[in-house]
Steps between C-alpha positions, in 0.01 A plus 500: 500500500795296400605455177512184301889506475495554903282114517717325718624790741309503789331820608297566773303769251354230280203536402486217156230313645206761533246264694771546777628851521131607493466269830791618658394834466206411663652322780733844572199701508350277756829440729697787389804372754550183279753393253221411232746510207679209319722301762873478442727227543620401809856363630798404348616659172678143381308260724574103441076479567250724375182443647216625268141547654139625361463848550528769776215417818286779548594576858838353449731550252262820361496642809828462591698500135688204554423121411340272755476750732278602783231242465408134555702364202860607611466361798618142407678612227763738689510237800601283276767673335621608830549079632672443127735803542316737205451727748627671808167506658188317500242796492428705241267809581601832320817625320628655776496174737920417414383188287768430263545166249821323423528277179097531433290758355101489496306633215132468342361391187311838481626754686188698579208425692224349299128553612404216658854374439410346252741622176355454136697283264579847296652638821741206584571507177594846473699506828674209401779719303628571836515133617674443174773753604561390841491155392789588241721657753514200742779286537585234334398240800251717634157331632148577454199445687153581423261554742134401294421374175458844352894538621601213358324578137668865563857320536433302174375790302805705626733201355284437195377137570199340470275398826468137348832402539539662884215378694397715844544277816562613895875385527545443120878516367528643101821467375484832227703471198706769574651289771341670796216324733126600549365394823123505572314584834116566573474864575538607858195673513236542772278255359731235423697517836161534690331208326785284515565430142855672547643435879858636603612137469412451165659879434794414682540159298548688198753706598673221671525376100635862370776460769562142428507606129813799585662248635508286203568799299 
């Protein structure tokens, strides 16, 4: 187990949050051939957009140990960052498939699977020491987006501010007061893409305003 000096240093041996190393254990007894441990990171090391998500999928980023991918909700995400030149390709299906990102990096707001993926408020909150560190090492114009409310509140707790004052909305804009920007999308999950309430027009809109907003920059 990590040590309480160690906090913001991601490991992919954490086990702080018991609820969810006793699940993961779980899920590696039942598909032995899986990931199932707390998902790292993914992309560039000093991106000008860090993209933060949930929480690993269970067939996706569990399985395969890297965010968004090998399930439903990477799909529009990658394809995505391929058209706005994130990415050299627009599929993402293992870590051996040659996907690479340029100026972006994708992480989550809990970095291991939660049963039913559903994260307790103790768990975000716990986890959120690493957001905090890789929220401190961005540059100075660098660009957020949260994918989900529970993202956005992540973001905000990272930063120490208060909800009240930096209201979720699909295609929000939050100027922080450290100078950088903190867009907001709906997550690009199965549900919402299948049930309309995100379509890749409306995903695509948003990052139409991050690259409008590095151009201003």
């Amino acid at each position: 187990m990590q040590m309480a000096g160690d906090a913001g240093r991601f490991s992919t041996a954490c086990r702080r949050c018991r609820r969810l190393a006793r699940h993961l254990e779980a899920v590696r007894a039942d598909f032995p051939e899986y990931h199932a441990r707390p998902v790292a990171p993914f992309g560039d090391a000093r991106p000008r957009l860090l993209i933060v998500g949930l929480a690993p999928g269970m067939h996706g980023a569990n399985r395969t140990g890297r965010p968004f991918t090998g399930d439903h909700a990477g799909i529009l995400l990658y394809d995505t960052l391929h058209r706005f030149g994130f990415a050299n390709r627009a599929q993402a299906t293992g870590c051996d498939d040659g996907l690479r990102l340029s100026g972006c990096r994708i992480t989550n707001a809990v970095k291991c699977l939660p049963p039913e993926n559903k994260p307790r408020t103790d768990e975000i909150r716990r986890c959120n020491a690493y957001l905090r560190r890789e929220i401190a090492g961005l540059p100075a114009a660098a660009v957020i987006l949260a994918l989900g409310s529970i993202a956005h509140r992540a973001v905000l707790m990272a930063l120490d501010l208060s909800p009240a004052s930096f209201v979720f909305g699909h295609g929000a804009r939050h100027a922080l007061p450290d100078g950088r920007v903190l867009y907001d999308s709906y997550h690009c999950s199965r549900y919402n893409t299948q049930t309309r309430r995100l379509t890749p027009d409306m995903f695509r809109d948003v990052f139409s305003a991050i690259s409008r907003c590095f151009a201003a920059c």
